[in-house]
VEXBA-444480 format. One line per field, with one value per residue: y, x, z of N, C-alpha, C, O in turn; residue number from 1. Coordinates in Angstrom, 1 decimal, decimal comma, always signed. Layout:
! VEXBA-444480
nc2 = [Y  ...]
nc1 = [X  ...]
nc3 = [Z  ...]
cac2 = [Y  ...]
cac1 = [X  ...]
cac3 = [Z  ...]
cc2 = [Y  ...]
cc1 = [X  ...]
cc3 = [Z  ...]
oc2 = [Y  ...]
oc1 = [X  ...]
oc3 = [Z  ...]
tilum = [NUM  ...]
This chain:
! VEXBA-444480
nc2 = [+54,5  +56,1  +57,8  +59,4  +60,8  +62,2  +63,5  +65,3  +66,3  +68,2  +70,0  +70,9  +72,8  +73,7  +75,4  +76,9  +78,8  +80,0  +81,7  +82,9  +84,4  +86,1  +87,4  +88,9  +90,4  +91,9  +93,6  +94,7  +96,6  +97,9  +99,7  +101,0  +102,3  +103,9  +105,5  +107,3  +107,9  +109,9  +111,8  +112,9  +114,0  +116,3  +117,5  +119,6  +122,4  +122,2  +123,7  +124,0  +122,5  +121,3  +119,9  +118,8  +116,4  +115,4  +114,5  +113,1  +110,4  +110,3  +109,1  +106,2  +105,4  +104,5  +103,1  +100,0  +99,3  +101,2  +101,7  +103,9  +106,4  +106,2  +106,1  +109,4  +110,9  +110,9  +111,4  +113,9  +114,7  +114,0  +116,4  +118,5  +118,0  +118,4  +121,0  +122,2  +121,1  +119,4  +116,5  +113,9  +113,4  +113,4  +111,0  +109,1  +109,5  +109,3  +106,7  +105,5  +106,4  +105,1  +102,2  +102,2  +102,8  +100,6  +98,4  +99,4  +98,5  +99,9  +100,0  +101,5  +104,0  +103,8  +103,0  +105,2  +107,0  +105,9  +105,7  +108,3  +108,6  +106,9  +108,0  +109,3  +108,2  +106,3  +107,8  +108,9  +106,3  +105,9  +106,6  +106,4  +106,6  +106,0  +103,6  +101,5  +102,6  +102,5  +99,8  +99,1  +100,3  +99,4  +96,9  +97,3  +98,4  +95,8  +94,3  +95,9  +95,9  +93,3  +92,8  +94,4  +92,6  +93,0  +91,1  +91,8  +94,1  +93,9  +91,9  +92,7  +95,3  +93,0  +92,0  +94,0  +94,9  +92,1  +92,3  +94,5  +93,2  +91,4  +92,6  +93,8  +91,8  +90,3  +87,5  +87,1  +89,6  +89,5  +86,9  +87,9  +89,2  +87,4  +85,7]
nc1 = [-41,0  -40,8  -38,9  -39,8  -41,4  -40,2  -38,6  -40,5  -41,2  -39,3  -39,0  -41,1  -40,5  -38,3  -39,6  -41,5  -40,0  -38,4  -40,6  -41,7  -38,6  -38,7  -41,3  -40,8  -38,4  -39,7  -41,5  -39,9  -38,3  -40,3  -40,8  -38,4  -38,7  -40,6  -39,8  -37,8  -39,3  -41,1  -38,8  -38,0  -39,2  -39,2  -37,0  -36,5  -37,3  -35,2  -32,8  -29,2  -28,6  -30,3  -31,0  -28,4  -29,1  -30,7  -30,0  -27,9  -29,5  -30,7  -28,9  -28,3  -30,8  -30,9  -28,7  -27,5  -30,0  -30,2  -26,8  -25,8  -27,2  -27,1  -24,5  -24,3  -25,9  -25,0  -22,3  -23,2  -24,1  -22,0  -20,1  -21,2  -21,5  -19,3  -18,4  -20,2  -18,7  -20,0  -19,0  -19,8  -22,0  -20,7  -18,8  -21,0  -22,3  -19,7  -19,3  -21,3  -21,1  -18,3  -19,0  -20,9  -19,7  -17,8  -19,6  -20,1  -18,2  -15,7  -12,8  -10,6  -11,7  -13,5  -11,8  -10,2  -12,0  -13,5  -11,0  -10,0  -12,6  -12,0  -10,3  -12,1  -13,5  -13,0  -11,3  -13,5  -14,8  -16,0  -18,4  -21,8  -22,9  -21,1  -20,0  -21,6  -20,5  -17,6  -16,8  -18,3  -16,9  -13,9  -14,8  -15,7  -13,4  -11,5  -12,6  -13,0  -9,9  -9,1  -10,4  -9,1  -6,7  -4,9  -4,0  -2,4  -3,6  -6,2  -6,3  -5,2  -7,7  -9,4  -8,7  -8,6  -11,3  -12,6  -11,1  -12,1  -15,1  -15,0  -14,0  -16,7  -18,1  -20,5  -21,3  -22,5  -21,8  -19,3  -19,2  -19,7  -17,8  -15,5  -16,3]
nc3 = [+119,3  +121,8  +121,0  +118,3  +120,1  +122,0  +120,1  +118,4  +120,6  +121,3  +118,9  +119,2  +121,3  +121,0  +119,0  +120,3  +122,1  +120,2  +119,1  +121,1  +121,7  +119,4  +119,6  +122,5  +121,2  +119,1  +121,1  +122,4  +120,3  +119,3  +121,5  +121,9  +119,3  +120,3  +121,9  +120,5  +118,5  +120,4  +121,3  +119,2  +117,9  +120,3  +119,7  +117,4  +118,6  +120,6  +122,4  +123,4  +126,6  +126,6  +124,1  +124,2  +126,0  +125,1  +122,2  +123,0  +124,3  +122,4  +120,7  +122,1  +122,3  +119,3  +118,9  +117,7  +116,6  +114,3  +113,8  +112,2  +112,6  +115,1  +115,7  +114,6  +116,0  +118,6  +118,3  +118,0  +120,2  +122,3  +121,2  +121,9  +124,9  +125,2  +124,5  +126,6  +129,2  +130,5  +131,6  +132,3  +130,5  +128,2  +128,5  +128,3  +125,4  +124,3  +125,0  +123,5  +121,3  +120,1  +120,1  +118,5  +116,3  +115,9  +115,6  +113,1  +112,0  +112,0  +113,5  +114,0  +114,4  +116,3  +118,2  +118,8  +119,8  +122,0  +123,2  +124,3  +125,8  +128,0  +130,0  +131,6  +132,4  +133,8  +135,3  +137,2  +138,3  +140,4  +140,7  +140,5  +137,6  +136,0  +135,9  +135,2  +132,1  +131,9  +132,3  +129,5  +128,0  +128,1  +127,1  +124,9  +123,5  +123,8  +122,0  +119,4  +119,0  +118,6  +116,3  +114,7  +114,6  +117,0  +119,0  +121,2  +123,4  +123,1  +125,2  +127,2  +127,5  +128,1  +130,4  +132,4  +132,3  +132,9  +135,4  +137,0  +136,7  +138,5  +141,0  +141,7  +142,5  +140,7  +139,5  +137,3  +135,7  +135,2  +133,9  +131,6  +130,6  +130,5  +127,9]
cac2 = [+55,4  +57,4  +58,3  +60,1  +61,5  +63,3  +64,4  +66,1  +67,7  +68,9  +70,6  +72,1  +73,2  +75,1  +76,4  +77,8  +79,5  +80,9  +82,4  +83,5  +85,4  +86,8  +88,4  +89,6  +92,0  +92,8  +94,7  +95,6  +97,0  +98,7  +100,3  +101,8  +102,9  +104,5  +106,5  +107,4  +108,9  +110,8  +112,9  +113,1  +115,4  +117,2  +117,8  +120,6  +123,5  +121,8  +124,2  +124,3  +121,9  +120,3  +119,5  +117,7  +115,4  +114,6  +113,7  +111,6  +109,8  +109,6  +108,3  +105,4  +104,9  +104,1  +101,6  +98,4  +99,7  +102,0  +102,1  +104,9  +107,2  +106,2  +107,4  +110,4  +112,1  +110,6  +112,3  +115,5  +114,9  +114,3  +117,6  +119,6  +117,8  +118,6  +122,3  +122,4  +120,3  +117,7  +115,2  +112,7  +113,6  +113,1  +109,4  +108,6  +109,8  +108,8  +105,2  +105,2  +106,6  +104,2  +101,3  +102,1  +102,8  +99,3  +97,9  +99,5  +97,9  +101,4  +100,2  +102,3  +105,2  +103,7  +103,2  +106,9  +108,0  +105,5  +105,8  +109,6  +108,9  +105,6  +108,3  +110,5  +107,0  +105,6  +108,3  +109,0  +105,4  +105,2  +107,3  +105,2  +107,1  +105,9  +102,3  +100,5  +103,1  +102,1  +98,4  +99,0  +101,0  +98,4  +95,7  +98,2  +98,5  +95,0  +94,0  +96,9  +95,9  +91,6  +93,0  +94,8  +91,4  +93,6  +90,9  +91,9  +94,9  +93,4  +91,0  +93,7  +95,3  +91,8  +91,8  +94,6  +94,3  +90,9  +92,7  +95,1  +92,9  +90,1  +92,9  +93,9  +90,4  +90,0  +86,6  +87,7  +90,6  +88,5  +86,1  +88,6  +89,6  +85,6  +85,8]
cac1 = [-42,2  -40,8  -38,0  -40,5  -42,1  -39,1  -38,3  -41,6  -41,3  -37,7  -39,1  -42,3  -40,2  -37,7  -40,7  -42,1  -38,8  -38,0  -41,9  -40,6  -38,1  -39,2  -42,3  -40,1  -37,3  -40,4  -41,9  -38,2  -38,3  -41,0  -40,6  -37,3  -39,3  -41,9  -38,8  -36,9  -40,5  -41,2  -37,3  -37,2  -41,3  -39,1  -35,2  -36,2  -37,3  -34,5  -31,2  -28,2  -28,4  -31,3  -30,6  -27,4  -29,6  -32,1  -29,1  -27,6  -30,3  -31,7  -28,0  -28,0  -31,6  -30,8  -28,0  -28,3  -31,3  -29,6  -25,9  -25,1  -28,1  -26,3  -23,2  -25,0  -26,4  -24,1  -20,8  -23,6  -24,1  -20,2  -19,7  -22,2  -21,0  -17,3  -18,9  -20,6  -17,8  -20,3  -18,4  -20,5  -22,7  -19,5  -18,5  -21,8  -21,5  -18,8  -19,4  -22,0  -20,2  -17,5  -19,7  -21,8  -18,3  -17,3  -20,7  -20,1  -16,9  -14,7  -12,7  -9,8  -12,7  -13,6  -10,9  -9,7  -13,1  -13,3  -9,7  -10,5  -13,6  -11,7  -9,8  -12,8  -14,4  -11,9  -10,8  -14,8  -15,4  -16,8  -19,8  -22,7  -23,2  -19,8  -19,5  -21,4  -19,8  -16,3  -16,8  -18,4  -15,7  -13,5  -15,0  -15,7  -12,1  -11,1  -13,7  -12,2  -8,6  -9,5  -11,0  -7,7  -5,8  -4,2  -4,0  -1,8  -3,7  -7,3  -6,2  -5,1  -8,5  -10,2  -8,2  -9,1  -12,8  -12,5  -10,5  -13,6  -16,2  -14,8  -14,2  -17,7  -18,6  -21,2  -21,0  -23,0  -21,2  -18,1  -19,4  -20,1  -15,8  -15,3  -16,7]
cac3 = [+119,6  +122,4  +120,4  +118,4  +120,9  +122,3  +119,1  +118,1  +122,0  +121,4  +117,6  +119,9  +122,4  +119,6  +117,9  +121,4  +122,4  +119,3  +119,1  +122,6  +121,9  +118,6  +120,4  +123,2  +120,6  +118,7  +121,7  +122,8  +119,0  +119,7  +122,8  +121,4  +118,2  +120,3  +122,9  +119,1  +118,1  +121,2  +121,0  +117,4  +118,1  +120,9  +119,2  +116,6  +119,7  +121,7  +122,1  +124,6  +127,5  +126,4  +123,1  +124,4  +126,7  +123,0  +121,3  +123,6  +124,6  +120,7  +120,4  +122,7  +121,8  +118,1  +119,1  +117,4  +115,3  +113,2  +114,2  +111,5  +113,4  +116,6  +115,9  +114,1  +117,4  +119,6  +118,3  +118,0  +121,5  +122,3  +121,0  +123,0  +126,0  +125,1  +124,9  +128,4  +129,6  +131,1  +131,5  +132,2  +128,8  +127,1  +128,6  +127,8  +124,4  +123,6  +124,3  +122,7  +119,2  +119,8  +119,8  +117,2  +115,2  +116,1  +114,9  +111,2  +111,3  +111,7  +114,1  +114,5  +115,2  +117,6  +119,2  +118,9  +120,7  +123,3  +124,3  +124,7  +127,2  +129,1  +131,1  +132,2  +132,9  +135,0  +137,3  +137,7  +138,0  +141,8  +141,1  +140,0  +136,3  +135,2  +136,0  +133,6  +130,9  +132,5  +131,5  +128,3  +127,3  +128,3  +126,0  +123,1  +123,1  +123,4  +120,4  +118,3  +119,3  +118,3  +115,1  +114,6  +115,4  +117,5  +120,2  +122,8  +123,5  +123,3  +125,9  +128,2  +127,8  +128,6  +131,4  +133,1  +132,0  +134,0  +136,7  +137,4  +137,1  +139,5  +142,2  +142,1  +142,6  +139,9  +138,6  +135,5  +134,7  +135,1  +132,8  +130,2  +130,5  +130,1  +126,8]
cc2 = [+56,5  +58,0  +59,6  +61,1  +62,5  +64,2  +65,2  +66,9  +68,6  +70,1  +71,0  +72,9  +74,1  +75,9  +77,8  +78,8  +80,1  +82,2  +83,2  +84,6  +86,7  +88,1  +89,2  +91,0  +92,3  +93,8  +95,5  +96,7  +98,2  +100,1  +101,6  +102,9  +104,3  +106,0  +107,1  +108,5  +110,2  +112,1  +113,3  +114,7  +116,7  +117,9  +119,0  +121,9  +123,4  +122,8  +124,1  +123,0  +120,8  +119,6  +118,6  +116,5  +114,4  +113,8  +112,7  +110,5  +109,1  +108,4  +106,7  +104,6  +104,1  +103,1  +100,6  +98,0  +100,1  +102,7  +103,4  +106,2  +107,3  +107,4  +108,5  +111,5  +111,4  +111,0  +113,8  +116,0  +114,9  +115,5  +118,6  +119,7  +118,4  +120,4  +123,0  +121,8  +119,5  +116,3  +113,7  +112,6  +112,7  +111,5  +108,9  +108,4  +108,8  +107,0  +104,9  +105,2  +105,9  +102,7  +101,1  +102,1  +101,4  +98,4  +98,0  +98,8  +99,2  +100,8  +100,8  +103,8  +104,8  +103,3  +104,4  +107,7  +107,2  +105,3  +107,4  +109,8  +108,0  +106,8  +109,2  +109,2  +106,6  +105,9  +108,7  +107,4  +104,5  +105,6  +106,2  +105,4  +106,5  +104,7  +101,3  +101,3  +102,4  +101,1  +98,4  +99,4  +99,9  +97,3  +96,0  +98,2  +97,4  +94,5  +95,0  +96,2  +94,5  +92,1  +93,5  +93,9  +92,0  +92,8  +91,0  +93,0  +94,7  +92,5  +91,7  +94,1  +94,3  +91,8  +92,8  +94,8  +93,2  +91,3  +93,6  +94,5  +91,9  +91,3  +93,6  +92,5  +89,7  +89,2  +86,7  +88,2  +90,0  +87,5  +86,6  +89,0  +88,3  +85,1  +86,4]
cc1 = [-41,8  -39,6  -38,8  -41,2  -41,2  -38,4  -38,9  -41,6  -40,3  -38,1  -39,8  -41,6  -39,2  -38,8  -40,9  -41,1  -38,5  -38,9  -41,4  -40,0  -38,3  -40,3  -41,3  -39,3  -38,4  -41,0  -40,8  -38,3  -39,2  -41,5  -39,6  -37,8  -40,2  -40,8  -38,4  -38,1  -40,7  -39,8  -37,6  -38,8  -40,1  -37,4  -35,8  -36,2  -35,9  -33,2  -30,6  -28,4  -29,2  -31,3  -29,3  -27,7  -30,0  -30,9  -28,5  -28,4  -30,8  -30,5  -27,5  -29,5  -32,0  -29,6  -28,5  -29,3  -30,4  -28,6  -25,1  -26,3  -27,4  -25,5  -23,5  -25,1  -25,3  -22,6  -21,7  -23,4  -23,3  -19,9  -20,1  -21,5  -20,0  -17,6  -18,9  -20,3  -18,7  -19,9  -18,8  -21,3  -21,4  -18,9  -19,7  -22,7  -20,7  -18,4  -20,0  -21,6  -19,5  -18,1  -20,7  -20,6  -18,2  -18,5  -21,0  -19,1  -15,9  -13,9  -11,7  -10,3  -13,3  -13,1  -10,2  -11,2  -13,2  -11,8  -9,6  -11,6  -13,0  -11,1  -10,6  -13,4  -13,7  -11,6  -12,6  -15,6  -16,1  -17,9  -20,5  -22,5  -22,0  -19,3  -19,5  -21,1  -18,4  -16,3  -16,6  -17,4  -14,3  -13,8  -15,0  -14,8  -11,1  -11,6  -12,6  -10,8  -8,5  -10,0  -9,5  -6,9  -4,7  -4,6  -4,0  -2,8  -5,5  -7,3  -5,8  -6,1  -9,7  -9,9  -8,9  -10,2  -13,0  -12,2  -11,7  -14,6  -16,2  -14,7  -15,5  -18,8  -19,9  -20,4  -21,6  -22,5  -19,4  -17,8  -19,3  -18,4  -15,1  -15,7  -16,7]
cc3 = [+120,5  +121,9  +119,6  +118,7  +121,3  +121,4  +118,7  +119,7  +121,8  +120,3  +118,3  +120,7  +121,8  +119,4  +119,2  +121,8  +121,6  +119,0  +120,0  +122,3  +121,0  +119,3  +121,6  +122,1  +119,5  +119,4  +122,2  +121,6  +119,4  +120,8  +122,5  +120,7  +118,9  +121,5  +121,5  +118,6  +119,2  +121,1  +119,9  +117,9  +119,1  +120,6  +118,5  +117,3  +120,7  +121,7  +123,7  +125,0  +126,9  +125,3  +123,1  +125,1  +125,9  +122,5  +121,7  +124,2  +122,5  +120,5  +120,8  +122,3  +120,3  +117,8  +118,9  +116,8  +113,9  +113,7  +113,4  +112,4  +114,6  +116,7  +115,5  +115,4  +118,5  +119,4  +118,1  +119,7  +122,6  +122,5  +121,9  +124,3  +126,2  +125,6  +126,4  +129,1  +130,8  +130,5  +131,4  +130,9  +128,0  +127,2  +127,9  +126,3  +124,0  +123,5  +123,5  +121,0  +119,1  +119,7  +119,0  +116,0  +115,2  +115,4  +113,4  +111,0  +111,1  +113,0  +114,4  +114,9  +115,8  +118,7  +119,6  +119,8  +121,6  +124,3  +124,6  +125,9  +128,3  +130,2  +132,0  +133,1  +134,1  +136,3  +137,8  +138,3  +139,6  +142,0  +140,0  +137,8  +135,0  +135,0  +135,4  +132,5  +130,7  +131,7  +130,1  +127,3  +127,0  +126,9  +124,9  +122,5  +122,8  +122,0  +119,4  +118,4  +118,1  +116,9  +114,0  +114,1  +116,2  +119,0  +121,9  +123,8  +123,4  +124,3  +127,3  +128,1  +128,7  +130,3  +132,6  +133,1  +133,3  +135,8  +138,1  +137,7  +138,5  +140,8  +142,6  +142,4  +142,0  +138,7  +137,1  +134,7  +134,6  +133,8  +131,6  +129,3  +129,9  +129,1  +125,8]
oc2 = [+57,7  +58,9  +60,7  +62,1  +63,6  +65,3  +66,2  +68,0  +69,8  +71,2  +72,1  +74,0  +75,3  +77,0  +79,0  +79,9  +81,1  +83,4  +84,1  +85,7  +87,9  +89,3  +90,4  +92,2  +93,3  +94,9  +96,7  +97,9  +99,3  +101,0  +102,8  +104,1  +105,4  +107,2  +107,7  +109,7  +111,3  +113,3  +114,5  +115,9  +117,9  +118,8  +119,9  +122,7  +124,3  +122,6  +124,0  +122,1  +119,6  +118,4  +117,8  +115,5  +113,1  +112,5  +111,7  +109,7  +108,1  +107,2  +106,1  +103,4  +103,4  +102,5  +100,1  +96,9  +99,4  +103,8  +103,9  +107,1  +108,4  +108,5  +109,3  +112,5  +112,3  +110,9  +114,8  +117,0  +115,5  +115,9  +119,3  +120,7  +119,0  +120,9  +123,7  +121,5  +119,1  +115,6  +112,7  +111,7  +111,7  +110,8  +108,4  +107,5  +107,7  +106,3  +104,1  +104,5  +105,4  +102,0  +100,0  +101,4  +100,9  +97,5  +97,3  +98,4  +99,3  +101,3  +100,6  +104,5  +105,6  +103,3  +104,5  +108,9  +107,9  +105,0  +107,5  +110,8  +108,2  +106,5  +109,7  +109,2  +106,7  +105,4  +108,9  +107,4  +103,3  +105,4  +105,4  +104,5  +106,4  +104,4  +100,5  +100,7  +101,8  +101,2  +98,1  +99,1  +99,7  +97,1  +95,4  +98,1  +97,5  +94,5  +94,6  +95,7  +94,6  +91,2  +93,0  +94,2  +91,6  +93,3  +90,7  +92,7  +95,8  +92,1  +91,2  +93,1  +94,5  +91,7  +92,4  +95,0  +93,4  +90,9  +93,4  +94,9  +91,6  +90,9  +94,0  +92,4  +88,8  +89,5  +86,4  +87,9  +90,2  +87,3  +85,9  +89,0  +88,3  +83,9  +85,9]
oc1 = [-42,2  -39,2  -38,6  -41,5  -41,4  -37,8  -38,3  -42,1  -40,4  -37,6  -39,2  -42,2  -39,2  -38,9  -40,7  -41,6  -38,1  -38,5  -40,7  -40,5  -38,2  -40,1  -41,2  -39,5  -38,0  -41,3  -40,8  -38,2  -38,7  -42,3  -39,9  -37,5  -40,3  -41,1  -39,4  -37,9  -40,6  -40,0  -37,4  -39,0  -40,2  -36,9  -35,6  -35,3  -35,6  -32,5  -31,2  -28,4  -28,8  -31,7  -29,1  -26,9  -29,9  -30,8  -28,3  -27,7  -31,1  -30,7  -26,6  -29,5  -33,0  -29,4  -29,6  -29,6  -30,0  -28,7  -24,0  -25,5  -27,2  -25,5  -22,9  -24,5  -25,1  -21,8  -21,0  -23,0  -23,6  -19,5  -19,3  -21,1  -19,8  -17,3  -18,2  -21,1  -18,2  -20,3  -18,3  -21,1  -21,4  -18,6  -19,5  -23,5  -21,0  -17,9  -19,5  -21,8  -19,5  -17,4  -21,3  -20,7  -18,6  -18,1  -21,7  -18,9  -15,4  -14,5  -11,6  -9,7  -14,1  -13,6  -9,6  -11,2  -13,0  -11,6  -8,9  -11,7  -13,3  -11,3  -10,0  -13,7  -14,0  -11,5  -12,7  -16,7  -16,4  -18,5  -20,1  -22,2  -22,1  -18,3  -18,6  -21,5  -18,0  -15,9  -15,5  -17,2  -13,8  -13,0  -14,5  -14,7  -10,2  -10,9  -11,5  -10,7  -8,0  -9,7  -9,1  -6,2  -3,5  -5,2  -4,7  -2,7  -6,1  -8,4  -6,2  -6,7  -10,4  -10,7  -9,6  -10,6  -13,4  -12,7  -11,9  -15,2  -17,1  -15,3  -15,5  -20,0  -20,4  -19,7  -21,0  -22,4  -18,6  -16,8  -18,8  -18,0  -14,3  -15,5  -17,5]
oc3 = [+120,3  +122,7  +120,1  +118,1  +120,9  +121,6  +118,3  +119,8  +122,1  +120,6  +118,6  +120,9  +122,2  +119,8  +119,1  +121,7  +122,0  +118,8  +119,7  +122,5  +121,4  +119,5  +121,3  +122,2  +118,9  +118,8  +122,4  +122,1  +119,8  +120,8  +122,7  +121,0  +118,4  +121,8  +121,3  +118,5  +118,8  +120,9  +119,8  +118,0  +118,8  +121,2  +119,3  +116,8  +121,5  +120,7  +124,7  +124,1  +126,8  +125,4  +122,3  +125,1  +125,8  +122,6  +121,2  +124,8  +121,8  +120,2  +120,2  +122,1  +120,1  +116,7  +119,4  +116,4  +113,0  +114,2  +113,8  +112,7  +115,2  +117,3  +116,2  +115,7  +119,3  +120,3  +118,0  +120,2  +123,6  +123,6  +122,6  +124,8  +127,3  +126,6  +127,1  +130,0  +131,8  +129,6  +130,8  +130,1  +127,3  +126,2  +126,8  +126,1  +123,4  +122,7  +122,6  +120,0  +117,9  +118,9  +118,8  +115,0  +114,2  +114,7  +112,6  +109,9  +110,0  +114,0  +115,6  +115,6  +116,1  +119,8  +120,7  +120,2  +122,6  +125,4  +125,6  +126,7  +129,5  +131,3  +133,0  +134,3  +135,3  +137,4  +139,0  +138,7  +139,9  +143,0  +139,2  +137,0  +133,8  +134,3  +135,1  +131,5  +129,7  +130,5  +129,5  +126,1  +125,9  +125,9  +123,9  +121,3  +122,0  +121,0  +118,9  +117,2  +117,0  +116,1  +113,0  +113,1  +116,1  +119,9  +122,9  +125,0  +123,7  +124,6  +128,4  +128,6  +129,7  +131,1  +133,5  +134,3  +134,5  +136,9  +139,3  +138,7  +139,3  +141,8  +143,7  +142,6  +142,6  +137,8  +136,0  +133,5  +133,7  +133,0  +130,7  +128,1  +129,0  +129,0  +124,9]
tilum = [1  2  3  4  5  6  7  8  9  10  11  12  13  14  15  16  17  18  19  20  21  22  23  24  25  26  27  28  29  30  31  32  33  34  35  36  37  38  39  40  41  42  43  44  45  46  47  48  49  50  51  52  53  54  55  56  57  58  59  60  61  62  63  64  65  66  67  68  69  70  71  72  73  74  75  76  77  78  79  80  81  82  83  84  85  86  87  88  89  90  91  92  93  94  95  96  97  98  99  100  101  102  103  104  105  106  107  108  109  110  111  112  113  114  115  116  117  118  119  120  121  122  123  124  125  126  127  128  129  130  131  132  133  134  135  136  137  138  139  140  141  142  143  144  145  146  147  148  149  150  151  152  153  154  155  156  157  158  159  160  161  162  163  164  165  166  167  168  169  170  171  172  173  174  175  176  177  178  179]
């Protein structure tokens, strides 16, 4: 009997959690949908400066939705950057295109564009803007590397991924390198 019981709690208790999270990445979903709507109304008037803000933002905005859209504005907004040599645009950028690359499964393009922002990242990497780019760059590149089987060289990434997050002493983000 309470065998039962515990098993019909365990199946409610899945159901509830799964409801859970579903409702959660559908208003996540949504939220995105509704930032993706607002740019896309303000991109066509947009030129110069501002139009490299739209696109990088539309580009990080459409991560993980629609990784071919990603990379889309996010190597537009790369470029711009590269243009108006904001640097920072362009790390953030260019993670972005490399990890949407890495998400179609390209990954030797995305290892050729994020090994191009890792050095802007790196020596900038005490100002706030650049830190969680730093990382991600980092992992984007191990991932790409491990997809590769290009071991040795995915395991050096890890490494210093690891190396970073352990001296910021964030057991979380630590965790995330540990995985």
């Amino acid at each position: 009997m309470y065998y039962n019981f515990l098993k019909a709690l365990k199946l409610a208790g899945s159901i509830i959690c799964g409801w859970i999270l579903f409702v959660s990445s559908y208003a996540q979903t949504k939220e995105e949908q509704r930032v993706i709507d607002s740019l896309q109304s303000i991109i066509g008037p947009a030129k110069g400066k501002e139009l490299m803000s739209i696109t990088v933002q539309l580009g990080r905005s459409y991560l993980y939705l629609d990784n071919l859209k990603s990379y889309q504005h996010s190597s537009e907004g790369y470029e711009l950057a590269a243009n108006y040599g904001d640097s920072s645009k362009m790390v953030r950028a260019g993670t972005v295109a490399g990890i949407a690359l890495g998400e179609l499964e390209r990954a030797k393009e995305s290892i050729a564009i994020l090994e191009q922002v890792l050095p802007i990242a790196k020596r900038s990497y005490h100002r706030p803007e650049y830190k969680d780019e730093y990382k991600k760059i980092l992992n984007g590149l191990a991932v790409a590397h491990s997809y590769l089987a290009e071991y040795d060289k995915a395991l050096e990434y890890h490494f210093e991924s690891l190396v970073v997050r352990e001296s910021e002493g964030d057991q979380a983000a630590t965790s995330i390198a540990l995985n």
